[in-house]
C-alpha positions, 0 to 999 in steps of 0.5 A: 418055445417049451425048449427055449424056456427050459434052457432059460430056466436051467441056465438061471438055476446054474448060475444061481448054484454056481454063484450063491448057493451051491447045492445046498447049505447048512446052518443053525436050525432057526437061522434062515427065519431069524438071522443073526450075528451071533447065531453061528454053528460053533462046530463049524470046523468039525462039520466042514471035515466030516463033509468033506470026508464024504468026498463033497467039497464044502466051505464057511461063511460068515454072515453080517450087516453094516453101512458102507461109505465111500467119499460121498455116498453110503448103503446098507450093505451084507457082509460076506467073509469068505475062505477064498480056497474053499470057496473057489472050490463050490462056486464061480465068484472069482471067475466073475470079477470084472475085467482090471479087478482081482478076486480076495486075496489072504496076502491082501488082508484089508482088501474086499469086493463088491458087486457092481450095482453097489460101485455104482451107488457108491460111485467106487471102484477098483482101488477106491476106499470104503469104510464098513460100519458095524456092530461088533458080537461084544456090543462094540461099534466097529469101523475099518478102511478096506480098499475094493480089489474086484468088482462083480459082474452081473449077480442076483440083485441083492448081492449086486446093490449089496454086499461086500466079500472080505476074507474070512480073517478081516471079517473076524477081526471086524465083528469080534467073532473068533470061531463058528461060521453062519454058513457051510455051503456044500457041492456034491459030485455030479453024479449023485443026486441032490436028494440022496446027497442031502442025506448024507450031509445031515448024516454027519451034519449033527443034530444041531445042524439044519441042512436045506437044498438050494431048492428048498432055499429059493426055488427057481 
């Protein structure tokens, strides 16, 4: 039975790795209690290259909130922009779209994916169309049309009721925001251990940096 559980509880904190968090992640220091549209690590190009040059694979993300609204139905939603390259590289969303769907595309600019608890709600899917409402850095309410490319398999409940992934450019463009990134999610190579990978990422993370593990995020 003890096995049975640790395997659960492995599987869980694989997917939980592969999926959303990687094995740890960056941000501003005051980010994770307050987030906020216009909280960004401005450096956030700089930091991805010097991560990298350790030899870890890390990638951007931009963070948001807004409504999204199909024909008939509409919901709260988190938006994700996404570097789909470098995303691809730390975790295993592409490979999680459903069957019929695609993963973001940068030749596909107005295209997004959703996870499908929120297709349900939204009563959406693959090549229907959702308006995201939000409200933009400068003050500014901002609106645009997407058409859904994929939509997810099973995910943790809150990105599977509610979030829609569009590539980083779209997202800029939405919410007024030119530079900077909410989020670096980073992989380590397998063997090192996440402790010692941690310090080296606030190694040349800098100081206005904070650089927590997924266990530290949201234990398992």
């Amino acid at each position: 039975y003890s096995g049975l559980v640790t395997g659960i509880l492995q599987n869980m904190q694989d997917d939980f790795v592969q999926l959303e968090t990687g094995d740890m992640q960056v941000h501003t220091p005051t980010y994770l209690e307050r987030p906020s549209l216009h909280e960004v690590l401005p450096d956030a190009d700089a930091i991805l290259e010097r991560i990298e040059g350790l030899g870890y694979q890390a990638a951007p993300r931009l963070l948001g909130g807004g409504l999204a609204a199909s024909a008939e139905f509409s919901s709260g939603v988190t938006l994700r922009g996404l570097d789909p390259v470098r995303e691809a590289r730390i975790t295993r969303l592409a490979q999680h779209v459903k069957p019929g769907g695609a993963w973001l595309d940068p030749a596909d600019p107005k295209g997004v994916v959703i996870g499908q608890g929120l297709a349900r709600a939204l009563s959406v899917g693959v090549g229907g169309e959702l308006v995201v409402l939000s409200q933009g850095t400068d003050g500014s309410m901002c609106n645009d049309l997407y058409t859904v490319r994929g939509v997810l398999g099973s995910m943790a409940a809150g990105t599977d009721r509610g979030t829609v992934f569009l590539l980083a450019d779209s997202f800029r463009e939405l919410m007024v925001l030119p530079l900077g990134a909410h989020e670096i999610v980073v992989r380590r190579p397998p063997e090192v251990l996440l402790d010692t990978a941690k310090a080296a990422v606030e190694g040349v993370a800098g100081d206005g940096a904070r650089v927590m593990t997924w266990r530290e995020i949201q234990p398992v």
